[in-house]
KOLVOLO-161695 format. One record per atom (N, C-alpha, C): residue number from 1; atom name; x, y, z. Coordinates in steps of 0.1 Angstrom, whole numbers, plus 5000, padded with zeros to 4 digits. Last residue first. Layout:
// KOLVOLO-161695
NUM,CA,X,Y,Z
...
This chain:
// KOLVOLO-161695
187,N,8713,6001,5815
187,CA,8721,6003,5821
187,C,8718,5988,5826
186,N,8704,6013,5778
186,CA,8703,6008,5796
186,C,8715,6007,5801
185,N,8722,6010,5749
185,CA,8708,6008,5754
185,C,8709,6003,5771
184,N,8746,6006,5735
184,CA,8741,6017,5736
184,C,8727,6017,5744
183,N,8745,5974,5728
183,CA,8742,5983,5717
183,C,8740,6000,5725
182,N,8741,5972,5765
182,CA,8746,5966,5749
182,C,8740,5974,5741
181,N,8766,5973,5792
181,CA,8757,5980,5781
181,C,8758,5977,5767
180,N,8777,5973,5825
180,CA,8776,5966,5813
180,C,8767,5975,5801
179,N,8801,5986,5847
179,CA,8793,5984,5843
179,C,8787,5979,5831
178,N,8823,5985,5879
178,CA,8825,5988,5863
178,C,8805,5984,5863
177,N,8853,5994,5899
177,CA,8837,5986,5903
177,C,8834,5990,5882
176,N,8879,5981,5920
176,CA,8869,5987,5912
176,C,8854,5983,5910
175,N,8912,5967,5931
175,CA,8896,5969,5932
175,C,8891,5975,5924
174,N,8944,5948,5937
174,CA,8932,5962,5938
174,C,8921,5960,5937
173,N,8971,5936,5917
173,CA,8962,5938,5927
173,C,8955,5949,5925
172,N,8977,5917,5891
172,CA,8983,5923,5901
172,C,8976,5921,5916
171,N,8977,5883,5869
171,CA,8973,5899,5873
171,C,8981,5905,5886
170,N,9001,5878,5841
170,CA,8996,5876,5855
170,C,8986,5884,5862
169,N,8983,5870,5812
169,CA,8993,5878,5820
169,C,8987,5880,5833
168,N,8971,5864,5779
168,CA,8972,5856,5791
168,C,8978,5864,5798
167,N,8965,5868,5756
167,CA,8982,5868,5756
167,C,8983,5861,5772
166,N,8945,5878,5741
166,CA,8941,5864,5750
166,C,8960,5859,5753
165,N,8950,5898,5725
165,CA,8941,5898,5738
165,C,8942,5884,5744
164,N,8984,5895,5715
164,CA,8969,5896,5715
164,C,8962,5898,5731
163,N,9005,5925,5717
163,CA,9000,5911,5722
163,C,8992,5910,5720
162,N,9007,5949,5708
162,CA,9010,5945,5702
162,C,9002,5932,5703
161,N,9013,5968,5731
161,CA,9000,5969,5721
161,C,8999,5961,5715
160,N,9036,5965,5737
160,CA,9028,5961,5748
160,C,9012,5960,5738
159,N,9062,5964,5726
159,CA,9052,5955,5718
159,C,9036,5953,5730
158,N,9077,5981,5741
158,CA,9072,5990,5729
158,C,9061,5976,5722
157,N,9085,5983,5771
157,CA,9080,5974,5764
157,C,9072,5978,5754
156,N,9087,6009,5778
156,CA,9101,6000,5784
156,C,9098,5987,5771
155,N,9067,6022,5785
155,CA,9076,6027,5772
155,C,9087,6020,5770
154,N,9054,6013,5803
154,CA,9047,6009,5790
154,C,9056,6011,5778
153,N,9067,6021,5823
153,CA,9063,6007,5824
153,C,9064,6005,5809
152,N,9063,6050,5817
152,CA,9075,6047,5821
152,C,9080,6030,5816
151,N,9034,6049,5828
151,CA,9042,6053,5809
151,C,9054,6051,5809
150,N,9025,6023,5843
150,CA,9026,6035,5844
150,C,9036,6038,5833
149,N,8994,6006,5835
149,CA,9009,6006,5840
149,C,9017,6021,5838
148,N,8977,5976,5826
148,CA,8973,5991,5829
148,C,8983,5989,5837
147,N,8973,5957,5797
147,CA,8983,5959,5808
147,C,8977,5971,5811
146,N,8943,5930,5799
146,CA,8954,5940,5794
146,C,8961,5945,5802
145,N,8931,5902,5778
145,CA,8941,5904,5789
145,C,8940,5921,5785
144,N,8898,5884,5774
144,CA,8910,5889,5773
144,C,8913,5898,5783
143,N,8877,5854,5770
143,CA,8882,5863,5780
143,C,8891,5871,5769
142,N,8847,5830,5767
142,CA,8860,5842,5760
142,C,8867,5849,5772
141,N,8837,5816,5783
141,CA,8832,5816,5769
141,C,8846,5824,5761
140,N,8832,5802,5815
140,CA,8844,5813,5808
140,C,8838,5805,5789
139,N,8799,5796,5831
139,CA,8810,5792,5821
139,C,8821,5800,5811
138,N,8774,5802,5840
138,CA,8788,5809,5848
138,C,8799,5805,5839
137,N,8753,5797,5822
137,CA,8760,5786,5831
137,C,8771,5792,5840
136,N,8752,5814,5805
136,CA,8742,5820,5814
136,C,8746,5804,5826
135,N,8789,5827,5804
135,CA,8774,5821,5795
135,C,8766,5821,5808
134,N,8812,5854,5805
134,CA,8810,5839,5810
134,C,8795,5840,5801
133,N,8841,5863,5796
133,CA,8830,5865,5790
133,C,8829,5850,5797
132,N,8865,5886,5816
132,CA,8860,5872,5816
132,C,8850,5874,5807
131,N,8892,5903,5818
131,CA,8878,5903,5816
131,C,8873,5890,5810
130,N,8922,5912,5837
130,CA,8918,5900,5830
130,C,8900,5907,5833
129,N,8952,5925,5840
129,CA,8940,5928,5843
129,C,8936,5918,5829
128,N,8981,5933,5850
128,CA,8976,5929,5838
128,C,8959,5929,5852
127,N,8995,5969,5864
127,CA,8994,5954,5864
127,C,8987,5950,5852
126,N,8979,5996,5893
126,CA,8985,5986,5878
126,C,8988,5974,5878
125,N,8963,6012,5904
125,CA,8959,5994,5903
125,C,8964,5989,5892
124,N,8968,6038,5906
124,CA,8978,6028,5914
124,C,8972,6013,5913
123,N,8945,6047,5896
123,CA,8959,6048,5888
123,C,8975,6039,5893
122,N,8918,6034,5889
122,CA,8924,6040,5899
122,C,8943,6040,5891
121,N,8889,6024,5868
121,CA,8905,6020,5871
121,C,8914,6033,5880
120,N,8859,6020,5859
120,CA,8865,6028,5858
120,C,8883,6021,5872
119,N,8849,5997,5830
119,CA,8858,5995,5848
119,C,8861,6011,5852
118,N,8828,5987,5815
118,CA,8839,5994,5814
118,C,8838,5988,5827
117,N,8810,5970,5778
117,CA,8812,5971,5797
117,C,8827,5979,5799
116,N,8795,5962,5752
116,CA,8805,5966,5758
116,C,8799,5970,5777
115,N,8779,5944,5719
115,CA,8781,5949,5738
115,C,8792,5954,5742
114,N,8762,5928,5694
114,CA,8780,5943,5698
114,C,8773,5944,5711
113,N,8757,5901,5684
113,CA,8750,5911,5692
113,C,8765,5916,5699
112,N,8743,5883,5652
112,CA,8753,5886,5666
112,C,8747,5902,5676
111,N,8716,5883,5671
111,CA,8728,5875,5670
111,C,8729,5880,5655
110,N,8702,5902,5703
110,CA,8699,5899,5688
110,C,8706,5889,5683
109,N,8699,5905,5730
109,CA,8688,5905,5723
109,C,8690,5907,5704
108,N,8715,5894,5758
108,CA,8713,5894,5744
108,C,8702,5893,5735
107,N,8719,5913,5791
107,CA,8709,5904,5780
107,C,8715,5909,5767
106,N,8748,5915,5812
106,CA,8737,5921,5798
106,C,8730,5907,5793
105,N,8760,5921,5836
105,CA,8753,5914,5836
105,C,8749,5922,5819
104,N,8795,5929,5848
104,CA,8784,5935,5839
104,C,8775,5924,5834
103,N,8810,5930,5878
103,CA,8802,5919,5867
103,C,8796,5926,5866
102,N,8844,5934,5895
102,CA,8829,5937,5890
102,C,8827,5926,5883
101,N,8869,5919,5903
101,CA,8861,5934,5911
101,C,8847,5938,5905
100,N,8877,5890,5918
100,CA,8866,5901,5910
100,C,8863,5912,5914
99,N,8913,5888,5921
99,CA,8897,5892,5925
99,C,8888,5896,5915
98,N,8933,5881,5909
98,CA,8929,5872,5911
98,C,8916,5876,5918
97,N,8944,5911,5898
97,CA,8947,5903,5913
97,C,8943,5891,5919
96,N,8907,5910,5888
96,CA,8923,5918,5888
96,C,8931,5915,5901
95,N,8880,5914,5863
95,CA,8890,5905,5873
95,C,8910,5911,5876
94,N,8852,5913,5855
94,CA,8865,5921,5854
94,C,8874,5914,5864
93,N,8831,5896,5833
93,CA,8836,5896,5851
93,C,8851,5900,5849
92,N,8802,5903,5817
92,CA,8813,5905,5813
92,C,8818,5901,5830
91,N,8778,5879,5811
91,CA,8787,5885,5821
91,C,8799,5887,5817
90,N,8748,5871,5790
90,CA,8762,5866,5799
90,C,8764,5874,5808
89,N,8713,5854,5788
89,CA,8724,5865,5793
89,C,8736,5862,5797
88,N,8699,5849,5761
88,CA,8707,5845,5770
88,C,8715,5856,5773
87,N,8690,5857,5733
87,CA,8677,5853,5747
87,C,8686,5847,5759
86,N,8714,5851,5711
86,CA,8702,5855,5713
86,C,8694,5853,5722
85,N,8739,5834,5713
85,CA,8734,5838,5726
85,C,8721,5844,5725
84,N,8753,5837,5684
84,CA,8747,5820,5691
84,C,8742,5822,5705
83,N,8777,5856,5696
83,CA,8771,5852,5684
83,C,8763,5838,5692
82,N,8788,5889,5702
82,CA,8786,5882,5709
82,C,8778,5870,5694
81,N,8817,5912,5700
81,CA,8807,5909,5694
81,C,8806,5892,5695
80,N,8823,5934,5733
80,CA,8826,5923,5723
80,C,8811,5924,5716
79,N,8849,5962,5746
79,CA,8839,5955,5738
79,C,8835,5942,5732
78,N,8858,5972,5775
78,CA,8858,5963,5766
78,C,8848,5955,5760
77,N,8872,6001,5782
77,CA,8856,5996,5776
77,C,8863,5977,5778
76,N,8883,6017,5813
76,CA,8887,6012,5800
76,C,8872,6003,5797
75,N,8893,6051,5827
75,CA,8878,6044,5824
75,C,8886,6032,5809
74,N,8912,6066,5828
74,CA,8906,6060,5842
74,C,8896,6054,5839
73,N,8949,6071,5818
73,CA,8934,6067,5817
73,C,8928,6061,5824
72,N,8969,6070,5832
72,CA,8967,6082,5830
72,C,8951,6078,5827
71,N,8987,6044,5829
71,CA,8973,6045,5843
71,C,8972,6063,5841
70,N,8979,6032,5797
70,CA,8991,6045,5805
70,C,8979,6044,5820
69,N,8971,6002,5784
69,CA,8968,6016,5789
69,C,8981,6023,5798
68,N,8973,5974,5761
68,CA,8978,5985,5770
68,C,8977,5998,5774
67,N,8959,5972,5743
67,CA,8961,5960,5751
67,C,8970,5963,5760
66,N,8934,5988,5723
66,CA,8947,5987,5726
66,C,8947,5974,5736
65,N,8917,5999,5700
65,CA,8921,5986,5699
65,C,8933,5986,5706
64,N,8893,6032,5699
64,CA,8908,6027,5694
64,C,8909,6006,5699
63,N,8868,6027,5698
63,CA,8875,6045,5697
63,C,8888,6034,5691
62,N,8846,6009,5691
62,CA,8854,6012,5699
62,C,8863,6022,5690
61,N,8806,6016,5683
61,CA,8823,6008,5680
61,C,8831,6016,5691
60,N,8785,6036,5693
60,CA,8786,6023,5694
60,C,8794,6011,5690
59,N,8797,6056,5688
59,CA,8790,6053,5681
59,C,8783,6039,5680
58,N,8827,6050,5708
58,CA,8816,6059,5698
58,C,8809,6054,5686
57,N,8834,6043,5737
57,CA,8828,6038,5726
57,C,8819,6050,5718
56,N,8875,6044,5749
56,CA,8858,6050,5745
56,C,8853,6041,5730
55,N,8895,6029,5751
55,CA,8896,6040,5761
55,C,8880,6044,5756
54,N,8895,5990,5747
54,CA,8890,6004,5743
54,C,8889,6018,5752
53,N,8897,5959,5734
53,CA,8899,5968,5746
53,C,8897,5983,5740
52,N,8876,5932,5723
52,CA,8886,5950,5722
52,C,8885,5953,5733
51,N,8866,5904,5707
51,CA,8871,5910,5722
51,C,8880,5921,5717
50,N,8840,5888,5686
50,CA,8856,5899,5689
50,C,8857,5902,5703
49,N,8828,5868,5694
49,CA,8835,5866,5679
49,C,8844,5874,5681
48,N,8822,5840,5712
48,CA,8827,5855,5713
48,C,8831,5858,5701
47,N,8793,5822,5711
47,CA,8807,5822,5708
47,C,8809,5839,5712
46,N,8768,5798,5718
46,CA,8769,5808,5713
46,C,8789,5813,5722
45,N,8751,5779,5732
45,CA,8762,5776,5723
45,C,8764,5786,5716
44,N,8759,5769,5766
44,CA,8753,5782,5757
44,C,8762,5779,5745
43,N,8752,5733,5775
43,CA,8761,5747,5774
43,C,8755,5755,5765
42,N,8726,5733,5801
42,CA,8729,5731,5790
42,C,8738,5744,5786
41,N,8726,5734,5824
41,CA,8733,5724,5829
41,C,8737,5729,5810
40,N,8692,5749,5825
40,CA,8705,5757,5835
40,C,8721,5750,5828
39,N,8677,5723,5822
39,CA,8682,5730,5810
39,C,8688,5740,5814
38,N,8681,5707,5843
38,CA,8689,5702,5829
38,C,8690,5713,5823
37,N,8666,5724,5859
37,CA,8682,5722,5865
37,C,8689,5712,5848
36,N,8639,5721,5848
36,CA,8648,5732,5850
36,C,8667,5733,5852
35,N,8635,5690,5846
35,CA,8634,5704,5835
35,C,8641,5716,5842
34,N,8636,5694,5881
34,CA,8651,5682,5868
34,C,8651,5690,5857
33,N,8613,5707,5884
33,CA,8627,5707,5892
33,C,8637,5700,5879
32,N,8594,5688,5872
32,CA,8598,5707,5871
32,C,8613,5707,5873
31,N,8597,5673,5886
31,CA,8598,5666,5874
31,C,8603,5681,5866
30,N,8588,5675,5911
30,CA,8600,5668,5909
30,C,8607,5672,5899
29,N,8559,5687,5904
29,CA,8566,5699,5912
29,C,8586,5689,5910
28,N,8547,5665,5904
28,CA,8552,5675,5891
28,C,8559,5686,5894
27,N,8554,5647,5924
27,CA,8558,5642,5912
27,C,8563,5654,5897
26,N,8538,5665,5940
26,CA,8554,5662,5943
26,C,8559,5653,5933
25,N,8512,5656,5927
25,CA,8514,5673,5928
25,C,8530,5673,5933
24,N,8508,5629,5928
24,CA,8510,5637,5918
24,C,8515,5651,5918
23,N,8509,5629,5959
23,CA,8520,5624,5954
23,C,8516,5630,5939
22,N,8486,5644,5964
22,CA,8503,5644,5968
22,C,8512,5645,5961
21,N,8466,5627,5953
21,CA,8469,5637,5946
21,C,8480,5647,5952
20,N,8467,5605,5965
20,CA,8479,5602,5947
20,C,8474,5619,5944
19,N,8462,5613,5988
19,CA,8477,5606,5985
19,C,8477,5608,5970
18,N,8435,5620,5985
18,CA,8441,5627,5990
18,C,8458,5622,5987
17,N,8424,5594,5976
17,CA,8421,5606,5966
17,C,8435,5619,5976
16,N,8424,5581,5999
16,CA,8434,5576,5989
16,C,8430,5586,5976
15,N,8410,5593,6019
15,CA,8423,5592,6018
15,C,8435,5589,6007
14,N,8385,5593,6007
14,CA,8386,5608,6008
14,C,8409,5604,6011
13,N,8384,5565,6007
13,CA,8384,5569,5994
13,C,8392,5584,5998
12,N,8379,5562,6037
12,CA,8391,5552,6028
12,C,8394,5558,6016
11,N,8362,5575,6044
11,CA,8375,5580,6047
11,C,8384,5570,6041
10,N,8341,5559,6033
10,CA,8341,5577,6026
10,C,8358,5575,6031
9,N,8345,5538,6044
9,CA,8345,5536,6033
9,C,8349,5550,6024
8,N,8336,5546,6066
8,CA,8351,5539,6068
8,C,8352,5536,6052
7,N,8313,5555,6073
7,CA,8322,5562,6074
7,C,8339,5558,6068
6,N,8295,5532,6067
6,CA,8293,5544,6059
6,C,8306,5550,6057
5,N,8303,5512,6085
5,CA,8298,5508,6072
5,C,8299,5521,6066
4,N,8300,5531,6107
4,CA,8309,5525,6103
4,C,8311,5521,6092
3,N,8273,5537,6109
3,CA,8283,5544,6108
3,C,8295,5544,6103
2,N,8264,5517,6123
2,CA,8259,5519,6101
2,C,8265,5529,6098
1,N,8271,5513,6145
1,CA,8276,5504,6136
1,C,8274,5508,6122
């Protein structure tokens, strides 16, 4: 019986110290969770300021400013300058035929901040071709268009250079694979 008196009193406490500290420990581990998933939810407020298309980057600028390629060329850039993203990562997402064929992941480490990413391109994947600039939400931030086509294609339509990048155009089909790089630094 003095057992009881003794024991039922310890295991009453040892229990109810055990619950709230459960339940506090699934309260903060909750509370984490929401902090996290709100701030994932928040838009990146940072902008695209330039989109180029580009057969090479020198010097860390683009070689030329086209919106049409000859499928003679196998590697296209496209460059942007990135603003209001410092400490957030985008994605360049090449897209062709309504597929993704790549994603160049880059961190932003200044504002504004020059980046570029390529595709190398097969000569029979002509057509319009679309590069997405998404935010660290997956959210389209910027895009532009371009035509990769065969010289024949391209000499038919003398304003093909001309369109802006965001001219919008159907895509085709195919594949590839591409990569990201900012300022010249990694891979």
């Amino acid at each position: 019986m003095m057992y009881k008196r003794i024991i039922a009193p310890c295991m009453t406490a040892i229990i109810s110290t055990l619950l709230a500290t459960s339940t506090a420990a699934v309260e903060a581990v909750r509370t984490e969770a929401v902090e996290d998933y709100v701030e994932e939810q928040q838009p990146a407020s940072g902008s695209v300021a330039t989109k180029i298309f580009t057969t090479a980057i020198v010097d860390g600028k683009p070689a030329d400013d086209l919106r049409a390629f000859q499928n003679t060329v196998d590697t296209i850039y496209f460059y942007t300058v990135l603003q209001g993203l410092k400490g957030q990562a985008v994605t360049h997402r090449w897209k062709y035929a309504g597929r993704i064929i790549s994603n160049a992941d880059i961190s932003v480490t200044d504002d504004p901040f020059s980046t570029w990413s390529s595709n190398k391109i097969e000569s029979n994947w002509t057509g319009f071709w679309t590069v997405e600039v998404l935010d660290k939400n997956s959210e389209v931030i910027g895009f532009g268009t371009f035509q990769y086509d065969h010289t024949r294609n391209l000499q038919m339509d003398p304003d093909a250079n001309k369109a802006g990048a965001d001219s919008g155009g159907v895509p085709g089909g195919g594949g590839g694979w591409g990569w990201g790089r900012g300022r010249g630094w990694g891979w």
